[in-house]
N, C-alpha and C positions, 0 to 999 in steps of 0.2 A: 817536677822537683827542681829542674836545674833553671827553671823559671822562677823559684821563689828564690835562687841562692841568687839570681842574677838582679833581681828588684831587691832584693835585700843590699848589695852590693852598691847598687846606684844612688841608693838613701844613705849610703855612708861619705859617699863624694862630696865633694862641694859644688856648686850650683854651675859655675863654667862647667867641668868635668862632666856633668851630670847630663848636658845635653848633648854633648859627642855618645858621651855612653848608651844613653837611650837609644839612640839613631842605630847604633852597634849590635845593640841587643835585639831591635825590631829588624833588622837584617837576619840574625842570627836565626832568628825565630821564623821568620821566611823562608827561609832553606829551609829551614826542618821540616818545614809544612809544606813544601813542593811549589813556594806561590812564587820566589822571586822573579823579577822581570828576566824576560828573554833564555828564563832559565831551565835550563837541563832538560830540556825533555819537547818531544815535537808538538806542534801548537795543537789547542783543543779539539779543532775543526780534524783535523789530520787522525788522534787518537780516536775516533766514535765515542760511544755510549760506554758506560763505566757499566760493570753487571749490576751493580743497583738501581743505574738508571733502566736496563734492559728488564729486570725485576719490575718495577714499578710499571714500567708503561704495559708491560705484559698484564700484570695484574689490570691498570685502567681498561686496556682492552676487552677482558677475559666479564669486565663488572660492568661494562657498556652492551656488551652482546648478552647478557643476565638479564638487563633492565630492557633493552629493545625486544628479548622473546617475552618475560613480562608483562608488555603492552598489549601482546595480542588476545585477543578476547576468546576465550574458548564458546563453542555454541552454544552452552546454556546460559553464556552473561548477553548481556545483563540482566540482571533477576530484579522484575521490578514490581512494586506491591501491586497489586488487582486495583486497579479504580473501579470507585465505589460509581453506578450510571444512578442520572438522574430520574425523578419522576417517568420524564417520556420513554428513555432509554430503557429505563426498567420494566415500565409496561411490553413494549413491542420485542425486548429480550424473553420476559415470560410468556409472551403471546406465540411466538415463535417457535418457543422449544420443542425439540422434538418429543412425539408422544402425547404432546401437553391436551388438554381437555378441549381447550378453544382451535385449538391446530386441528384436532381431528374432526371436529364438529364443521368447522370452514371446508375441509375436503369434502366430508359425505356431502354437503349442500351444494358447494361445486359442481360433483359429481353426479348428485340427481340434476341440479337446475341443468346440466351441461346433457342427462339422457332425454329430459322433457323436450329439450327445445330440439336436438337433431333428432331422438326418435320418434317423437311423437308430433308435434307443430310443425317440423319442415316435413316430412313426409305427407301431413293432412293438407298441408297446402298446396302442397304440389299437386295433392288426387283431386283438389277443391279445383283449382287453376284448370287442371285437364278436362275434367269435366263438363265447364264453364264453359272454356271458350274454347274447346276441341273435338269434345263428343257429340255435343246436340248437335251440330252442323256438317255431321259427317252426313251422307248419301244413306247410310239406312241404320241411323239414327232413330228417338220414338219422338219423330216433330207429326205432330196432326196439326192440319189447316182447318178453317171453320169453313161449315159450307155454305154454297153462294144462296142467296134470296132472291127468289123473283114475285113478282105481285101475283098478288093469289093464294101462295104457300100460308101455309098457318104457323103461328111460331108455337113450339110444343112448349113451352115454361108456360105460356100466357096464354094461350088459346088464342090467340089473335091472327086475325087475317088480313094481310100487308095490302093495303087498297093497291088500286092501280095506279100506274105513271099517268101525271096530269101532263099533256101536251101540249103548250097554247100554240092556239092560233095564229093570231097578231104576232108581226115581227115588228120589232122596233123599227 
């Protein structure tokens, strides 16, 4: 109010007058407001933080440490939609699954071709191998020799009677 009695006041003066006056009134008005130079009061640096400034930065603080925990991801993020697998992916997904008809059907075959071969073909060949080359040749083994021939004997298949050794004479 006593700003408009004083601009009221200065629009009455005449134009010299009028510029001391203004200069007067922006002092006046400077004091009021605490702003004059060198004035009344210990410099900014010296006073600190006005409580509104303490207010405000508290607050900035208090909305910085909100948005920093915020950030943190709880274990079930990110939640992200199922990709949809392709042809191949889907196949060897469904092939796979547990339970699934081709899963169990792969196992029992596994598992017979896997009894055939160690129960039955590595055991027959090992008794085939020993057999072969370790039993006939033992000391009382069933080896029969054929018996020997001499001229004269008669061979029983054939009835036949083995002439005698021709000896020649003449030596070279």
């Amino acid at each position: 109010m006593a700003a408009k009695k004083a601009s009221a006041l200065i629009t009455s003066l005449p134009a010299s007058a009028r510029s001391k006056e203004e200069g007067a009134e922006q002092t006046a008005l400077a004091k009021m407001a605490g702003l004059e130079r060198g004035g009344g009061g210990p410099p900014r640096s010296v006073m600190g933080y006005t409580p509104d400034e303490k207010l405000r930065l508290q607050q900035l603080r208090e909305l910085r440490r909100r948005w920093l925990k915020d950030q943190e991801l709880s274990p079930r993020e990110p939640v992200l939609p199922p990709e949809k697998p392709g042809l191949v992916e889907g196949f060897w997904q469904n092939f796979l699954k547990p339970g699934g008809l081709w899963r169990t059907q792969v196992y029992k075959t596994y598992k017979a071709g896997a009894f055939v071969f160690t129960g039955i073909l590595v055991p027959f060949w090992l008794t085939h191998y020993y057999v072969k080359y370790h039993l006939l040749y033992q000391p009382y083994g069933a080896v029969v020799s054929k018996p020997k021939i001499f001229p004269g004997d008669t061979i029983l298949e054939t009835k036949e009677v083995v002439p005698p050794l021709e000896i020649p004479d003449s030596h070279h």
